[in-house]
N, C-alpha and C positions, 0 to 999 in steps of 0.2 A: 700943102701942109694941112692936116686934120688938126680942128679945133674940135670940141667938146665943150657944146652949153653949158652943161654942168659939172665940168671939170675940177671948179675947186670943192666943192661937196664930193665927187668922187673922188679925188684925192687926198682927202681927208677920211673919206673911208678908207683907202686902201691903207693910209697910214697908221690908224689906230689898225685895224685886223694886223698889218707887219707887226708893231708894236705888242698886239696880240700871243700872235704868235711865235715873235722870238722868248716870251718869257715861259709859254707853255714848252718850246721847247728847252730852254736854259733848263725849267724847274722838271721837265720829265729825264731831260738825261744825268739830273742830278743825283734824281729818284734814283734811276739804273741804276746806275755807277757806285751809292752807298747803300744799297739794299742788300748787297751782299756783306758788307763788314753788320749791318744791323741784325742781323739772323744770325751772323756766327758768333759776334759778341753778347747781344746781348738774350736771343734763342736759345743757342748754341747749335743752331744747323749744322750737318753736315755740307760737304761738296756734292751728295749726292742728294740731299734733301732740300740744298737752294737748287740743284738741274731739275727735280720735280717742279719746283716751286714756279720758275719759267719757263718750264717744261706745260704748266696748268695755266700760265699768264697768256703765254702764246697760242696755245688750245682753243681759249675762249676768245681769244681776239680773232684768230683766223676762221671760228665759225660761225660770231657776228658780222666780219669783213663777208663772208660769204652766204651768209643766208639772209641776212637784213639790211646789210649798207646799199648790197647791188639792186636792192627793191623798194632804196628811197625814190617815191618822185620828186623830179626838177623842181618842183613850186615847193619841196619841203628838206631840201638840203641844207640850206643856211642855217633855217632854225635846228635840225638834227645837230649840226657841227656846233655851233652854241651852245647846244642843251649837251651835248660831248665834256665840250670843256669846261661848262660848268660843274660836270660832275667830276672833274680834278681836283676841286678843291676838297670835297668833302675824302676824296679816296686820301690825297696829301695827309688831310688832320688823322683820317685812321691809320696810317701809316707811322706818324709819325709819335701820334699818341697809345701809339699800340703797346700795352703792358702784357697782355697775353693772343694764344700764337693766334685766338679767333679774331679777334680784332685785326689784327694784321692780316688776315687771311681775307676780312671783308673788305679790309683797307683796298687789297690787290686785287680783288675780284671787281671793284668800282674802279680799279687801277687800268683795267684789263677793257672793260668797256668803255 
């Protein structure tokens, strides 16, 4: 049987980072899932102007995922993935606070990284 010296401090990490991370994911795929009625109602996007829309979300996430994640070093990933989701909060309040389409557009673009 493998003990761990510091197993209750490590499991205590790992259980806030879970804890973490289920709410970043609760509140991102909540994000998805109403972004599209937020654009058509209160925008009035089209169906072809929310496929842009995530069409420009995905753009930028796949050429951060490819040109600067895979060039984190080891000793600076935690703090990168931290400093990540800290910048969900502020994309959330543009998002959500968004009365016109640039805000909402910065909202997604802090959304998107």
């Amino acid at each position: 049987m493998y003990f761990c010296v510091n197993y209750p401090t490590e499991h205590a990490k790992l259980e806030s980072l879970g804890l973490i991370y289920y709410l970043y994911l609760f509140l991102y795929s909540g994000l998805e899932f109403t972004l599209t009625f937020l654009t058509h109602h209160f925008f009035g996007y089209s169906s072809m102007q929310q496929g842009w829309m995530f069409f420009g979300i995905g753009l930028i996430m796949a050429i951060l995922q490819g040109a600067f994640v895979r060039k984190i070093p080891a000793q600076n990933i935690a703090s990168t993935a931290s400093m990540g989701l800290l910048l969900i909060v502020p994309s959330f309040l543009c998002v959500g606070l968004a009365y016109t389409p640039i805000l909402l557009h910065v909202g997604l673009f802090l959304f998107a990284v």
